[in-house]
N, C-alpha and C positions, 0 to 999 in steps of 0.2 A: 381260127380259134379266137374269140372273145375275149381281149386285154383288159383289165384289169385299169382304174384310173390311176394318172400318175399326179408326182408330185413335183414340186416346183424346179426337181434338177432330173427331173424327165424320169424318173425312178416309176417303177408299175409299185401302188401301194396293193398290199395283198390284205386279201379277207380273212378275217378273225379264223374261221375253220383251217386257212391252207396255213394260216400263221401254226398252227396247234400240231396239224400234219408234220411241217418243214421240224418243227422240235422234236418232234417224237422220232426223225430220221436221225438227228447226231447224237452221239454218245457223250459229246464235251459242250459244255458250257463255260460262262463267267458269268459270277455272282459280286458285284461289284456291293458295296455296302458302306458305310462312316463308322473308324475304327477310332480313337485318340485324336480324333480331329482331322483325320486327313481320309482320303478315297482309299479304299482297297479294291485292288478287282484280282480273281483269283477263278484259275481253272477249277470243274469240277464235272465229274461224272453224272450224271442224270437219266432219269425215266421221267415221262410224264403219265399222272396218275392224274385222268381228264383234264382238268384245263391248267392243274397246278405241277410245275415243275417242283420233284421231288431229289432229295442226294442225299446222300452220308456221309459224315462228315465225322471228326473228332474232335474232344477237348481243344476248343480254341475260340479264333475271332467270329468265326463262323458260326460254333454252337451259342458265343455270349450276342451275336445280333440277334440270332433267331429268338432266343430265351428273352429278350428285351421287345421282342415283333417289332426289331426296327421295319423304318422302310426300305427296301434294296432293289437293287435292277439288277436283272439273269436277262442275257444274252447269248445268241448262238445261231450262228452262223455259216455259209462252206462258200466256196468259190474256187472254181475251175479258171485256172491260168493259163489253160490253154486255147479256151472260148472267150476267156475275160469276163465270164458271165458267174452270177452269184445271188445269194439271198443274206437277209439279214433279219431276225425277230428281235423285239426287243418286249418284255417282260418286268413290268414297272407293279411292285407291290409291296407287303408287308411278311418277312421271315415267320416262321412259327416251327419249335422244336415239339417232335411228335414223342410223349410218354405214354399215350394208351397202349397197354399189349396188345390186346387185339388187332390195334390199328399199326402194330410194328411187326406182327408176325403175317399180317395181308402183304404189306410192303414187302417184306422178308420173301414174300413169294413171290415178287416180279424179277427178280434174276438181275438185279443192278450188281457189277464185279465191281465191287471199289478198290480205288488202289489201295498198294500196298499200306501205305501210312495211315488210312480209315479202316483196314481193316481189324485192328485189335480193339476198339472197343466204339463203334459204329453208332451216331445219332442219326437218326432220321431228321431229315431239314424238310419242310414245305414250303413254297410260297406263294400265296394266297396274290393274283391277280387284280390290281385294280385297272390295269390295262394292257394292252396287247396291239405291238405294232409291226409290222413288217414290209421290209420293202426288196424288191431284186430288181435284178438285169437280167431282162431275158436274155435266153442263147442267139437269138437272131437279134438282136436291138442291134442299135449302131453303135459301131465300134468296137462290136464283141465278134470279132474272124477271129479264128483260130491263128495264135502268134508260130511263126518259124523260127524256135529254136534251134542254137547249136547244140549239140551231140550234150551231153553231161551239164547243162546250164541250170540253175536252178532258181534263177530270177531274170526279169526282164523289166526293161524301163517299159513304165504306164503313157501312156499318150499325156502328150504335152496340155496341159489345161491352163489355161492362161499363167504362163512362164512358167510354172512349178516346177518342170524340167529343171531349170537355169536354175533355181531356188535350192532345190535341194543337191545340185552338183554344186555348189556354193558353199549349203549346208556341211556337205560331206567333207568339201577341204579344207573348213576352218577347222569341223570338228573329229578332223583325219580319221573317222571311222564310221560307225554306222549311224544313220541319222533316221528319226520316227518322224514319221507327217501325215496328216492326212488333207486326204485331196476330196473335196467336194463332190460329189455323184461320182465317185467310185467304192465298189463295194466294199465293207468293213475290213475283210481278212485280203485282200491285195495289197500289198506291202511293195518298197520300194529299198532294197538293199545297197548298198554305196560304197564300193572298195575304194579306201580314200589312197 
């Protein structure tokens, strides 16, 4: 099978079309966006409606970026912990809140279930692509076997990449509890949990 080129921490970058695919397979996203000056990133249910990720949303941060067409970044992702292998899209553009009826009772028929708290009075969100990135680990790349867990375990230490082990068991006992890091060419949703 023909790989895909990669990028400088050995990642297969993937092509526009399977970027488009890989999104239209998960149900959840982040729309991360600039609220009162600081980063928001915030889960959200999605369809993709051709190349533009589409959600519902309600009265809030969300409807006031798209109402302003800030710029914002929608990301989404999955990855198997049991292969270590994963993909990642990223989705760099401008919000826009949809008021045409017509163009809300089309959407209205692709069957997106919002949660509970969008469902009382539901905005349509677009976001219009000014580019489109993605990168995975394949299932067979290196370092992606399948881990041996024990029975009921629901995390597992990531391979050591230069010290990060040592670093975030470090991390974990200053900060006696869970500690966020991320580790260079490992895929976006593998995480590294730390009972201090």
């Amino acid at each position: 099978m023909a790989r895909n080129p990669a990028d400088h921490a050995g990642l297969e970058v993937l092509p526009f079309d399977r970027c488009l695919q890989l999104l239209a397979m998960v149900p959840v996203g982040r729309i991360s966006f600039i609220a009162d000056g600081e980063i928001v990133v915030l889960p959200v249910n999605h369809l993709m409606d051709g190349q533009d990720p589409v959600f519902l949303t309600a009265r809030g941060s969300k409807l006031s970026a798209a109402e302003g067409q800030n710029v914002v970044a929608f990301e989404a992702d999955e990855y198997d912990e049991r292969t270590r292998s994963g993909w990642s899209v990223l989705v760099n553009g401008r919000a826009c809140a949809i008021y045409d009826d017509a163009e809300i009772r089309r959407l209205n028929a692709l069957d997106l279930y919002p949660w509970p708290t969008t469902a009382d009075r539901p905005f349509w969100i677009r976001i219009r692509p000014t580019s489109v990135s993605g990168r995975q680990t394949p299932p067979d790349g290196p370092g992606c076997q399948p881990l041996d867990l024990p029975a009921g375990a629901g995390s597992a230490w990531l391979p050591d990449r230069a010290g990060a082990g040592a670093r975030l068991r470090a991390a974990a006992a200053a900060g006696g509890g869970l500690a966020r890091v991320t580790l260079a060419g490992i895929a976006p949703r593998s995480k590294a949990v730390l009972d201090a």
